[in-house]
C-alpha positions in Angstrom: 0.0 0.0 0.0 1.5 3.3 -1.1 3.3 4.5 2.5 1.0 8.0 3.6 4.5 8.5 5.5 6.0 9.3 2.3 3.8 12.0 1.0 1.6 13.4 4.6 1.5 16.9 5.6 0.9 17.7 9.4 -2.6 19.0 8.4 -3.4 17.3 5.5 -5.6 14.1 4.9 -4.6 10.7 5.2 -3.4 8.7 1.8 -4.1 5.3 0.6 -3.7 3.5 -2.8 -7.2 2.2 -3.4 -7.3 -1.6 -4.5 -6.9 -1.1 -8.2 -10.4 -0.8 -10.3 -12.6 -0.4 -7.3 -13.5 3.0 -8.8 -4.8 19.3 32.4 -3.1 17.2 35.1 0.3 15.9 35.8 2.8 16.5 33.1 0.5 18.9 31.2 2.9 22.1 31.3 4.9 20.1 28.4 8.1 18.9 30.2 11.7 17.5 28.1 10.1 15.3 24.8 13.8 13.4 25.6 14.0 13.1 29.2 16.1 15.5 31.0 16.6 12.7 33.6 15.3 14.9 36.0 13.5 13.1 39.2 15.2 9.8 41.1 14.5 6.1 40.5 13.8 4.1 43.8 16.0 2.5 44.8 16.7 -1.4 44.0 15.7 -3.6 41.0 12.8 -4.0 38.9 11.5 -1.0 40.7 8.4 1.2 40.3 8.6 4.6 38.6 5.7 7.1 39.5 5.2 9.8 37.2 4.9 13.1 38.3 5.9 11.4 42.1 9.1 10.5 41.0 9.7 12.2 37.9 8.0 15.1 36.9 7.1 13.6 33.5 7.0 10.6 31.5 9.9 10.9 29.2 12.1 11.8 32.2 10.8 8.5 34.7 11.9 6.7 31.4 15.3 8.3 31.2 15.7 7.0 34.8 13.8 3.0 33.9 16.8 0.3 34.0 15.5 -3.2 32.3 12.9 -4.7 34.6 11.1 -1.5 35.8 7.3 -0.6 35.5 6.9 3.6 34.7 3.4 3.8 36.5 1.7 6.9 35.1 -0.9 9.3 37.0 -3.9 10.7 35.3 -3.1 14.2 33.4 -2.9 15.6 30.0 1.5 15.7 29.1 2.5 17.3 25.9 5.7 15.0 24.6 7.0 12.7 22.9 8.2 9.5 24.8 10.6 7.5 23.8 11.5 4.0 25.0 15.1 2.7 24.1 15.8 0.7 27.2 14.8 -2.8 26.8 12.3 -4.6 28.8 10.6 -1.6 30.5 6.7 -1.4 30.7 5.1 2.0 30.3 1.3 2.0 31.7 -1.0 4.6 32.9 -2.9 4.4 35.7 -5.9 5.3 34.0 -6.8 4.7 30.7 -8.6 7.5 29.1 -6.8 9.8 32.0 -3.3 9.4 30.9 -3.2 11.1 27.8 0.2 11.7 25.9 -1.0 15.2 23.5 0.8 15.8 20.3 -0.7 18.8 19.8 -0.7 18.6 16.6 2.9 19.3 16.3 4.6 16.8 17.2 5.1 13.5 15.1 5.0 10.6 17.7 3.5 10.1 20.7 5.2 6.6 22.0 8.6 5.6 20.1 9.7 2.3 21.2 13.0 1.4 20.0 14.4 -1.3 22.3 13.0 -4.6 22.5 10.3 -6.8 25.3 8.7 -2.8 26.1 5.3 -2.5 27.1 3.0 0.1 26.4 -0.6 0.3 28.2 -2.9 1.4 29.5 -3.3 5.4 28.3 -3.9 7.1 25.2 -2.0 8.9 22.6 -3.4 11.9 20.8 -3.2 14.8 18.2 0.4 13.1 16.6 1.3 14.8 13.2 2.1 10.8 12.5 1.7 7.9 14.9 0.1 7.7 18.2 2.4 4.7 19.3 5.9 4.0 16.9 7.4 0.4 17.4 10.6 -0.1 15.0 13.8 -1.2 14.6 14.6 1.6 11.8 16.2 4.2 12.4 14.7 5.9 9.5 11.2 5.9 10.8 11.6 7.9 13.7 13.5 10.9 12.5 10.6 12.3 10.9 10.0 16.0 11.4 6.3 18.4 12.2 5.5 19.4 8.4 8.0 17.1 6.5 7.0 15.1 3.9 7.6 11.7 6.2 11.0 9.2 5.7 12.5 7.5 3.1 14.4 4.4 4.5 16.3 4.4 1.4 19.9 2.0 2.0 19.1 1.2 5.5 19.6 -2.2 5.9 16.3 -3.8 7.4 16.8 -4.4 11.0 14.1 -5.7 13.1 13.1 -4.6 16.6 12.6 -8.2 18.6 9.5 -8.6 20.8 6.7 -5.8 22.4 3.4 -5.3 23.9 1.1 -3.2 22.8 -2.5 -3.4 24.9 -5.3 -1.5 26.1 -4.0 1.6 24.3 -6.4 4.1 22.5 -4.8 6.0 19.5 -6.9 8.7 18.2 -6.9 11.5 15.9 -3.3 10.8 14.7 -2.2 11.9 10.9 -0.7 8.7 10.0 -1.2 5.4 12.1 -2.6 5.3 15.6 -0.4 1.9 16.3 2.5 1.8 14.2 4.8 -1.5 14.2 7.6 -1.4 11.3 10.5 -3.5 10.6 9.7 -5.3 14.2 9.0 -9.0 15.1 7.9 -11.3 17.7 5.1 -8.9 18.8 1.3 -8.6 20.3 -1.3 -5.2 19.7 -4.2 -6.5 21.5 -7.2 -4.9 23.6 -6.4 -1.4 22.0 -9.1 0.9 20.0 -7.6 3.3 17.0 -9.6 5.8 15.5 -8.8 9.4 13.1 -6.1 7.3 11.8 -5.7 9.4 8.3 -3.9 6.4 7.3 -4.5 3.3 9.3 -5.7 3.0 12.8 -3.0 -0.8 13.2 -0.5 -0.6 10.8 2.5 -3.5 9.9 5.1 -3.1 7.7 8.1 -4.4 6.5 8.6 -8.0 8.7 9.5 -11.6 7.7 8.9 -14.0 9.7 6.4 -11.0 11.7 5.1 -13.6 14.3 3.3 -10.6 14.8 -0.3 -11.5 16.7 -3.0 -8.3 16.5 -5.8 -9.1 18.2 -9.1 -8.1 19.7 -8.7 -5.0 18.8 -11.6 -2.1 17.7 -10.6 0.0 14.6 -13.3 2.3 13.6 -13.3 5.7 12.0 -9.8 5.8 10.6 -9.4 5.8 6.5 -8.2 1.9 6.5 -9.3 0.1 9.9 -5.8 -2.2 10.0 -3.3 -2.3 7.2 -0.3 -4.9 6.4 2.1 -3.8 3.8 5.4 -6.3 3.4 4.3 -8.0 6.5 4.7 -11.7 6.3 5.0 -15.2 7.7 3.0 -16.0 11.1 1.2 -12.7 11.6 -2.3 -13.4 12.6 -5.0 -10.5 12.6 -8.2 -11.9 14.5 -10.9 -11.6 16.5 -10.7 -7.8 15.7 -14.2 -5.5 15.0 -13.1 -3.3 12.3 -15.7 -1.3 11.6 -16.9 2.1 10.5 -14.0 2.7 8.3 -13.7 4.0 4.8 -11.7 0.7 4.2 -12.0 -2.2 7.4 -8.2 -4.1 6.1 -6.3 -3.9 3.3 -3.0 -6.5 3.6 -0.7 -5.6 0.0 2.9 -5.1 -1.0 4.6 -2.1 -1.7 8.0 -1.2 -3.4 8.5 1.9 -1.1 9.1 -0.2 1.6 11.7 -3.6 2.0 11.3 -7.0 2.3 8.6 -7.3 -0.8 6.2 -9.7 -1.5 3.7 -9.5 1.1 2.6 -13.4 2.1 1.2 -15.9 4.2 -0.6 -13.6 7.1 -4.0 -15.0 8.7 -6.7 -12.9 8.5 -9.2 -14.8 10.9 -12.4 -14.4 12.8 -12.6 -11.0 12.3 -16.1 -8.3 12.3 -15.6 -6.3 8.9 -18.1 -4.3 8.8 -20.0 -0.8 7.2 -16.5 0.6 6.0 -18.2 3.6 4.3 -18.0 6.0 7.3 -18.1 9.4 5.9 -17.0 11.4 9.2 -13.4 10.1 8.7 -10.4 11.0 7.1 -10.2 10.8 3.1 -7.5 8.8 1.7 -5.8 10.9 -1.4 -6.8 7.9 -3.6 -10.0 7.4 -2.6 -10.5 4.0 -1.6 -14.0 3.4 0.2 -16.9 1.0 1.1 -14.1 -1.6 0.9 -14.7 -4.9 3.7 -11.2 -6.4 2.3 -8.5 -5.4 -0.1 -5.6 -7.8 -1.3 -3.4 -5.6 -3.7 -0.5 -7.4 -4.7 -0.7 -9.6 -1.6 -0.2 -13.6 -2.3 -1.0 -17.0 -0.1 -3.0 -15.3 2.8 -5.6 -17.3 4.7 -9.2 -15.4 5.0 -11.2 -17.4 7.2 -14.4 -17.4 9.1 -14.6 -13.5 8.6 -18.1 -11.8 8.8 -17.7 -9.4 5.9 -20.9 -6.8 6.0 -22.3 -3.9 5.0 -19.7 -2.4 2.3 -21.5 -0.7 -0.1 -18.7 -1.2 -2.7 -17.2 -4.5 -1.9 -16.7 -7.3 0.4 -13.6 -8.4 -0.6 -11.5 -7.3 -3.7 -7.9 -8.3 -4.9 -6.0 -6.7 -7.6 -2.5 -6.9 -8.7 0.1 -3.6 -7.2 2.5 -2.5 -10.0 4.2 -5.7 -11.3 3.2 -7.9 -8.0 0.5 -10.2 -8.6 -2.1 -11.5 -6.1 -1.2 -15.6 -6.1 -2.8 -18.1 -4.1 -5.2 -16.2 -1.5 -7.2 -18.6 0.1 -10.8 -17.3 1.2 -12.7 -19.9 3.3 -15.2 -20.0 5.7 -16.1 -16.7 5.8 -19.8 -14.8 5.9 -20.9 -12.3 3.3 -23.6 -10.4 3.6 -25.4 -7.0 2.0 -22.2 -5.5 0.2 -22.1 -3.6 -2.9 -20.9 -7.6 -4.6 -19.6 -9.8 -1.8 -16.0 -10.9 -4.0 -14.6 -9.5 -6.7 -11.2 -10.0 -8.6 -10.0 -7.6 -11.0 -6.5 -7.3 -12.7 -6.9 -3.8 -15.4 -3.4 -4.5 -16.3 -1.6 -7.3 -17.6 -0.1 -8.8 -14.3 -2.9 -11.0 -13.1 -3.4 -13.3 -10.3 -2.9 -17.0 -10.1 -4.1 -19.4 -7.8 -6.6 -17.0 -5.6 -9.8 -19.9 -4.5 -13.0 -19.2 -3.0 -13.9 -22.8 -0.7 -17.1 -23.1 2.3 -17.9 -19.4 2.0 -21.8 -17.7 2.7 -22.3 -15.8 -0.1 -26.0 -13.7 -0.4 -24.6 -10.9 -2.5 -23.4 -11.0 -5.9 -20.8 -11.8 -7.4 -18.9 -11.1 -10.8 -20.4 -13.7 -13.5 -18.9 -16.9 -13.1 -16.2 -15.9 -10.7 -17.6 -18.6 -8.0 -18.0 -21.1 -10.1 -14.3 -21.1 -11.9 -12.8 -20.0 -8.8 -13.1 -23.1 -6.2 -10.5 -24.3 -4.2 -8.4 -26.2 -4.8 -7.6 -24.4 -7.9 -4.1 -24.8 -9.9 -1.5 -22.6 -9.5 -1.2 -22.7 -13.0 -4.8 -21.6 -13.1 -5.3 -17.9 -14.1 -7.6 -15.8 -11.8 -11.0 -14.7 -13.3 -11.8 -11.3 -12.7 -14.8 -9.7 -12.6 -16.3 -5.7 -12.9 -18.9 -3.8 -11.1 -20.5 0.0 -10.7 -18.8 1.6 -7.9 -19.9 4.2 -5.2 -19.0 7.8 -5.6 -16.6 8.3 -2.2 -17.5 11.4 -0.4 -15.1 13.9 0.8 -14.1 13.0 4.4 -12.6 15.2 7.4 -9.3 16.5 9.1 -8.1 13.7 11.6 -8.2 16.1 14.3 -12.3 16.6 13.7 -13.3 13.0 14.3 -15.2 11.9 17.0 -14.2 11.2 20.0 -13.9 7.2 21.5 -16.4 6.6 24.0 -15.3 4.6 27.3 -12.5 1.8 26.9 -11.7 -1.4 29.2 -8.8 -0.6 31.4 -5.8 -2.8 31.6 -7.0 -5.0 35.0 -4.7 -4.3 37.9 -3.1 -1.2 36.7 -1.9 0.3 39.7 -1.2 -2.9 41.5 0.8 -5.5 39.1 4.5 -4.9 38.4 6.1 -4.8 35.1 4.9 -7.0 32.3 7.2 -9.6 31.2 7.2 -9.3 26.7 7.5 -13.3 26.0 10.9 -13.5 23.3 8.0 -15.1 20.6 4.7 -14.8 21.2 1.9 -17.7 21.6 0.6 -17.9 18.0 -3.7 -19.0 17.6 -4.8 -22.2 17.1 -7.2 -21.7 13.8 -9.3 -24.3 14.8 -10.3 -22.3 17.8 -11.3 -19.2 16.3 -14.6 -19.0 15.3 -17.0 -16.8 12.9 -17.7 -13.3 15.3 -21.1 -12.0 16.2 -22.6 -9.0 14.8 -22.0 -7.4 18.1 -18.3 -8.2 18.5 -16.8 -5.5 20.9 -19.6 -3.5 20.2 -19.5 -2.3 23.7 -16.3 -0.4 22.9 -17.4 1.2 19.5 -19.4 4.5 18.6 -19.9 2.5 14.8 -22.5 0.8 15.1 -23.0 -2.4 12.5 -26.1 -2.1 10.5 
């Protein structure tokens, strides 16, 4: 997917590359955005860090962390930019939608985590020129400045950050991604809720293997609800309601960024619905009403998804530049009420091979003959059919900084109490057999989007 980073202005819209041929407290006077070390750590190990008890803000009780601690955040509004480079640290607030890290719309990160097993929970991050919370091993993608045109990685050799925690975090109104892991491995989102994303609300990019586990997660009001560009091998997005979107999950290759083709991610039990939100920010391309969109991406797993309520489509794939779509599996899944429920379309000559439709609820329609030529298993050898259909007009959409705000959010349980997390080196990777086809009302509880 073409990389918003590349091209973003601090007030502008978000940017997407549509799927080809679907036409006041604590810390709120602003202290040090890199830690002035100012404050004192308790003393011993694995120790607790209070912010503003210990150290008068966040970035400074950081500065102080050794490996092991827990920085333990009290409710307040703090205007920096935090950044985590000492490994195995956990940053949590104490209260969820009362620790708030503010951008102010001028600065471009609000959590940079750089070293590996952190922990980020519990608080939100707002009002980022570009990501709420930045996890990477690229050096590249955190020297981004307020008003530049994003990064280029350009010669930097690929180096991936090993092993992180991201949960119960909510990311809103950020001008690129509200959760942002890139060129990192060996990691869990989970429990978090992204919105105003004028990019993506989860984003990962540029990992192989990932072993990257997103999960449970509510994505709603963003221009793409979760987005995986160059992100493959054992990266599993499921059990996540993304919903409310202009497009709920795109997963796609892109030259701009390393480690190309995107392959074999599992895109499982997951509530994709009503993706035609107008009060949300407007993707430069244009892409809208999507459920699903595979550009250029090549032996996924789509299974037991409820895909709902796109008015353009439920699922599409299309070839990116000269990488093809090959051997997407779509299985299981529930489609229901979209513009057509599946359709494959390659308007240039590199086409798909392989893509297979097998056990799926269809009650829309679909391209002429596409379900019939297209059931697994199918040859490799086997050309995709493809398929055309009328497309919605998309409607202009908002600044990120206009849309609504998230409603109430579970807090992380025993907040104040527990001690540091402990990151696990690899993560504990789904058993597909246990995940099932979601409800309608999936998370719905945290949501403002409603399903239809």
């Amino acid at each position: 997917m073409s990389r918003l980073a590349l091209r973003v202005m601090t007030a502008a819209l978000g940017a997407l590359t549509l799927v080809t041929g679907c036409s006041g407290g604590g810390g709120g006077g602003g202290g040090s955005d890199d830690g002035s070390g100012e404050g004192r750590r308790p003393d011993g190990a694995q120790v607790t860090i209070r912010v503003p008890g210990d150290a008068p803000t966040i970035s400074d009780a950081v500065s102080l962390a050794e490996p092991g601690d827990l920085v333990l955040v009290a409710p307040g509004v703090y205007h920096e930019s935090v950044r985590i480079d000492t490994e195995r640290i956990t940053l949590r607030g104490e209260s969820r939608a009362e620790v708030i890290i503010d951008g102010q719309v001028r600065r471009p990160n609000g959590v940079i985590v750089t070293a590996p097993g952190v922990a980020v929970e519990n608080l939100t991050v707002r009002n980022n020129t570009h990501n709420g919370v930045l996890v990477t091993g690229s050096a590249a993608a955190v020297t981004a400045l307020p008003g530049s045109s994003g990064y280029d990685t350009g010669d930097e050799p690929v180096s991936l950050l090993d092993s992180f925690l991201v949960s119960h975090v909510t990311a809103t109104r950020n001008g690129l991604y509200g959760i942002y892991a890139f060129s990192a491995q060996n990691g869990v989102i989970e429990r978090s809720y992204t919105s105003g994303g004028a990019d993506s609300g989860i984003y990962v990019g540029q990992c192989r293997p990932c072993r990257i586990v997103v999960r449970d997660n509510v994505s709603e009001l963003n221009a793409v609800g979760y987005e995986g560009t160059n992100a493959s091998g054992d990266l599993y997005v499921v059990g996540n309601r993304l919903t409310g979107n202009r497009v709920g999950l795109t997963t796609n290759s892109d030259h701009q960024e390393k480690l190309l083709p995107q392959r074999d991610a599992v895109i499982a039990g997951n509530l994709i619905a009503d993706n035609q939100q107008r009060q949300t920010p407007e993707q430069a391309d244009g892409g809208w009403g999507i459920g699903i969109g595979i550009d250029g991406g090549s032996d996924n797993r789509f299974l037991r998804n409820l895909v709902t309520g796109n008015t353009n489509a439920g699922l599409v794939i299309t070839a990116t530049a000269d990488l093809t779509a090959d051997g997407n599996r779509i299985t299981d899944n529930t489609f229901t009420d979209n513009g057509i429920d599946i359709g494959w379309t390659f308007p240039t000559a590199t086409r798909g091979q392989g893509n297979c439709l097998e056990g799926n609820e269809l009650r829309t329609t679909v391209p002429d003959g596409l379900a019939a030529t297209a059931s697994c298993p199918l040859p490799a050898t086997s050309p995709t059919p493809s398929g055309s259909w009328q497309s919605p007009v998309a409607p202009a959409g908002i600044p990120f900084t206009d849309v609504a705000a998230p409603g109430p959010q579970p807090e992380f349980p025993g907040a104040g109490t527990l001690g540091a997390t402990v990151v696990p080196d690899v993560p504990e990777l789904p058993v597909l057999a246990d995940i099932a086809l979601p409800s309608p009302s999936l998370l719905a509880d945290n949501a403002r989007v409603q399903t239809s």
